[in-house]
N, C-alpha and C positions, 0 to 999 in steps of 0.2 A: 464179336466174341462174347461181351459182358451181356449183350443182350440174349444172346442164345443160353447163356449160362443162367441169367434170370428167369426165363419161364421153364428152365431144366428146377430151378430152387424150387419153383412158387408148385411146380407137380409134386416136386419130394414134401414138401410142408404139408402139401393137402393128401399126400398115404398118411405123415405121419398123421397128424389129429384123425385125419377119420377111421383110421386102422385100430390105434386106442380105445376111441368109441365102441366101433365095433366089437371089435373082442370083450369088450366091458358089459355091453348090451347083449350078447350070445352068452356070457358067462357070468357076469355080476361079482367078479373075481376080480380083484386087485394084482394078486401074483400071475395069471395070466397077463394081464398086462406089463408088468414089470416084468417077467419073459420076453414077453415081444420087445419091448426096451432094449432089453441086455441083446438081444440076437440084431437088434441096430445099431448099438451102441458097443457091444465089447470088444468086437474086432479092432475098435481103435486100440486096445491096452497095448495088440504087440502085432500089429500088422505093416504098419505107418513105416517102421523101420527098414521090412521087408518092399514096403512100393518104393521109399527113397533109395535103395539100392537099384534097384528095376529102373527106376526114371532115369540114373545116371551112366544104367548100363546099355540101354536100349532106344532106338530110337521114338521118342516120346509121344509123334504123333500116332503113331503107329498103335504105341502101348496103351494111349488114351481111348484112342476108337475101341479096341478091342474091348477091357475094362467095360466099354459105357455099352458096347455089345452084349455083353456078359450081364450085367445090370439089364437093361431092356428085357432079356430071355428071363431072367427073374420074377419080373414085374407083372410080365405076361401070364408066368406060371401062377405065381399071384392072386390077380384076376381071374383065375380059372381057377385055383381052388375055393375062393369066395363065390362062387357064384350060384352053390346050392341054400337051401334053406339051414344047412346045418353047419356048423363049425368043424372043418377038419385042422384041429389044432397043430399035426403033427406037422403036415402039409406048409403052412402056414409060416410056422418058425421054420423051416427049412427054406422057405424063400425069403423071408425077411433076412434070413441068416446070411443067402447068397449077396441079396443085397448090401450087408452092412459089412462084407468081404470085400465087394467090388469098391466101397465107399472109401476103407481102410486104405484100401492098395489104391486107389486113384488121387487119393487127397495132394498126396507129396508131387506128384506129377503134376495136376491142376495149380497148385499153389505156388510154385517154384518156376512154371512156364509162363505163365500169364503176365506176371509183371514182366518178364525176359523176352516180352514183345519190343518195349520201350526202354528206353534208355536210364543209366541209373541216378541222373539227375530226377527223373519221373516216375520212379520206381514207390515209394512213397503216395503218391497221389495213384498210384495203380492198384495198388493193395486197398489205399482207401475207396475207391470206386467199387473196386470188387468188395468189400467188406458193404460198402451202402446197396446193391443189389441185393446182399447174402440176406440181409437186416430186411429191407422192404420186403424181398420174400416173404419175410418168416411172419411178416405182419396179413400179407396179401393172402399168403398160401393157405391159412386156415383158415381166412375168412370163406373164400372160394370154397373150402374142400365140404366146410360147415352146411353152404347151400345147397351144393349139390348131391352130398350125401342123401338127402331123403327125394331126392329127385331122381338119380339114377343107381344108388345103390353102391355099394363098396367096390364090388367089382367093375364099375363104369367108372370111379374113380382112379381105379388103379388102374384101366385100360390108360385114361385121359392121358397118368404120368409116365405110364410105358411113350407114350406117342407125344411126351412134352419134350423126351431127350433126341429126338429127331432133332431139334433146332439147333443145339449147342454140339452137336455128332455133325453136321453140316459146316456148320463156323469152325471147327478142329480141321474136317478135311481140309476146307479150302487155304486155311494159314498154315503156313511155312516157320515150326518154332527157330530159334537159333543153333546150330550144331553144339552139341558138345565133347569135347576134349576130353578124350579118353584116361583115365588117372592108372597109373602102374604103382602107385605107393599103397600104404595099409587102406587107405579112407576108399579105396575101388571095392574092398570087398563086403559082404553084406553086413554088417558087424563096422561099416565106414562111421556111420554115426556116432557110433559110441567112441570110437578111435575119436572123432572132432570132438566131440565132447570132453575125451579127458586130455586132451592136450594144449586144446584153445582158450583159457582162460574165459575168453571175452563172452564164447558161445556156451559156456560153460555157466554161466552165471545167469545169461539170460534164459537160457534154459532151463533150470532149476529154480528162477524166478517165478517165469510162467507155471512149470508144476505147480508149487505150491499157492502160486495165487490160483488157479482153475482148482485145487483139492480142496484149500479153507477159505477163499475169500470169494469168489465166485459166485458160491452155492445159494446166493440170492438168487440166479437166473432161475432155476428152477422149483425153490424153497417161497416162491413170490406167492402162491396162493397159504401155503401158512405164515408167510406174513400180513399179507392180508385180513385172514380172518383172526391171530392173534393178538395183532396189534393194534389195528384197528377196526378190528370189527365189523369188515365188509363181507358181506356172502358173497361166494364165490360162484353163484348159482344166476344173480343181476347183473345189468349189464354197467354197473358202478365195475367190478371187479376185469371188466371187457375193457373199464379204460384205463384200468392200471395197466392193464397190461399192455394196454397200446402208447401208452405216457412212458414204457420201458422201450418198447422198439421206437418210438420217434426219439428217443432219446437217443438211442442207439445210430439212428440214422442221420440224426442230427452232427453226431460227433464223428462221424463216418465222411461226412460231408464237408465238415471243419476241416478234418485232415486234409483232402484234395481239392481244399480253396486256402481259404489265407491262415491254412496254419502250415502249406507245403512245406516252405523251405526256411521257419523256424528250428529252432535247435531243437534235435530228437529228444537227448537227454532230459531238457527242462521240459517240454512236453508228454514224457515218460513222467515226472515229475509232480507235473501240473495233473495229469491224471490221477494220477495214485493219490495224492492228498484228495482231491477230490472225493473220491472212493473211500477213504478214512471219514473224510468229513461225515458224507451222506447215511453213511453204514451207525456213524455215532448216531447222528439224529436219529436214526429209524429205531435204535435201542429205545429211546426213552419218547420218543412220540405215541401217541396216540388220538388225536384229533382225526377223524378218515382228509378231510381235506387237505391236510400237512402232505398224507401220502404220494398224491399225485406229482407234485412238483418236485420233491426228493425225487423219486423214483425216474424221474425223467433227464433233472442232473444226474443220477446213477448213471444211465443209460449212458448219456454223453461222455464221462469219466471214462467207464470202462473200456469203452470205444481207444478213447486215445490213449488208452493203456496199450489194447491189444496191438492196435493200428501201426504205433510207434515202434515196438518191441518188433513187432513181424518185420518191417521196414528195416531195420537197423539193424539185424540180422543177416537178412537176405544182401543190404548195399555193404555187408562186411567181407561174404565170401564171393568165390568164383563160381559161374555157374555152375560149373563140374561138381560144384559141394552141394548145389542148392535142393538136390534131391534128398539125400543125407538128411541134410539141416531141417526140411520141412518132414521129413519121416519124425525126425525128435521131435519136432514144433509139434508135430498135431499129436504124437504119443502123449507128448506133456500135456496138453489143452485139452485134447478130445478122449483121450483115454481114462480120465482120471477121473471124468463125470460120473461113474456107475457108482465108484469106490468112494466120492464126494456124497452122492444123491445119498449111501446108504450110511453114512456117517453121518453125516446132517440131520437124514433123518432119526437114526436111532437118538442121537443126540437132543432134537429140538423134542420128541415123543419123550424123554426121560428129565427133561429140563424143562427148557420152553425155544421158542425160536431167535428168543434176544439173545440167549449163549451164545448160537449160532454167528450170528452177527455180530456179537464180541471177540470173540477169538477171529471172525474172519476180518474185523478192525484190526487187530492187533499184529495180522500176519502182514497184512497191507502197509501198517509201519515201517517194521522189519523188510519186509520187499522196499518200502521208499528209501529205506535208509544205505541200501545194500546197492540199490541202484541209482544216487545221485549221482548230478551230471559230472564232479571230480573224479569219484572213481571209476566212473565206467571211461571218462576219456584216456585215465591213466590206464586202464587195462587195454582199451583198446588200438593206444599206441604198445603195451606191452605184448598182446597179440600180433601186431602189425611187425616188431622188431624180430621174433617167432618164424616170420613167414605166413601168416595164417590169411592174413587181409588182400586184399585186392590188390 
């Protein structure tokens, strides 16, 4: 399954870079590109919610094929409208937009099934596996898409990623998820999430955590080429700027890797913990660094940090409800995470353009505090036995 799911990532990685490219080199327009973004990217603001309902209404393998069916006929179309000399812009966003529909509503299903193979003493190390593919993709997937872009062209590309979800659509059919228990109270209907949200304390907190770490503290993920070149001075055009950025995914994959070895069955909290300071630390240095050499090693603890932020936080979520919730719960997980990116990118950036990019990373230090403090290991155990007395927990 993890392995079919990684060469489904490393095909999406190499549309996205090379799709950017393209539109960039047909157009020389920045706002075409940031369209094609948003038509990938916005359907997470309010879709998520809508597939967590789906995931727990339907049966999932079933919901998933189709989804990745619907995806593939996308991708196709896709590929067939790149394939003349000219840019049909309209064409274009209309299938990326399919795309970033199918991605929206598949997420909560994907995310809340997978670990629900294994058992919830391994639930933890499952999410970290899957998060170490997700991470290696993103490193592998552009390098690949980068090559073969002037080898076979955009639309050979996007043919390759239509025919890369064959693997992971194969691994789905043949696995058998776990049924789930049909819910008759408010949290069955589509509007569930938000119900678990304002009732659950527990899920309430971590939820609203992740918002706002993914809207102000985050926004290095994407903000790394004007850190780069403001801070330290590196063009972004060499391939010095090629290894920061792979000094952030090894980091990334590194800490992905931690999780499902010998940090499994350490305490969530104080690893939630241990991350976040980390993330404070790393975020202060890059304020006032500027040597280019300093960057790489920050940036690679960043990587690591973040990791066991997310890792932790997903994990300690999901082993708190019952499957029956966990569609719900991952509809709000990625609304909060993955939705918030367009409205972070365009903050950030107006922000870092009107200031510099160290504001950036000031306030996203500052949020990270406030997030460590709000989620020490005391009170989250105390909420989570007061969620548990509630009803809410396993």
């Amino acid at each position: 399954m993890l392995l079919g799911s990684f060469l489904s990532q490393i095909g999406t990685w190499m549309q996205t870079v090379v799709l950017g490219a393209y539109v960039y080199a047909q157009t020389g327009s920045p706002l075409y590109v940031g369209l094609i973004t948003f038509a990938q990217l916005g359907p997470m603001l309010f879709l998520p919610i809508v597939g967590g309902w789906m995931t727990d209404r339907f049966d999932v393998r079933r919901y998933i094929l189709l989804l990745q069916s619907w995806q593939v006929l996308c991708v196709l179309a896709l590929a067939f409208s790149l394939r003349g000399s000219t840019l049909n812009f309209p064409a274009v966003f209309a299938c990326v937009l399919g795309v970033g529909i199918g991605n929206a509503l598949i997420g909560p299903a994907w995310g809340s099934s997978v670990p629900s193979l294994v058992g919830p003493e391994n639930l933890r190390a499952a999410v970290s596996l899957n998060s170490t593919q997700m991470n290696m993709a993103r490193v592998i997937g552009p390098a690949i898409g980068g090559m073969l872009f002037p080898l076979i062209g955009a639309a050979g590309v996007m043919f390759l990623n239509a025919m890369s979800f064959s693997f992971v659509m194969s691994a789905v059919f043949f696995v058998r998820f776990p049924a789930r228990r049909k819910r008759e109270d408010g949290e069955a209907g589509i509007l569930g999430g938000i119900t678990m949200m304002r009732e659950d304390p527990y899920v309430r907190r971590m939820v609203l955590s992740i918002f706002f770490l993914a809207l102000l503290t985050f926004t290095f993920l994407y903000q790394l080429p004007t850190i780069a070149g403001q801070n330290f001075g590196i063009d972004v055009k060499t391939p010095s700027y090629g290894w920061l950025y792979a000094c952030l995914g090894g980091g990334a994959v590194t800490g992905a890797l931690a999780m499902s070895t010998f940090l499994v069955k350490r305490d969530q909290f104080r690893v939630i913990a241990s991350g976040l300071a980390g993330v404070v630390v790393m975020l202060a240095l890059l304020i006032f660094a500027k040597l280019p050499a300093m960057a790489y090693p920050m940036i690679f603890l960043l990587g690591i940090s973040y990791q066991l932020v997310l890792i932790s936080l997903n994990a300690a979520a999901q082993t708190h409800v019952a499957l029956e919730r966990r569609g719900h719960l991952m509809g709000l997980w990625m609304t909060a995470l993955g939705g918030t990116v367009p409205i972070g990118l365009l903050l950030s950036g107006a922000i870092a353009q009107a200031t510099s990019i160290r504001v950036v990373l000031a306030y996203g230090c500052i949020v990270a505090v406030i997030v460590l403090w709000f989620l020490r290991p005391a009170a989250m155990r105390r909420l989570e036995q007061r969620s548990n007395a509630l009803g809410f927990g396993i």
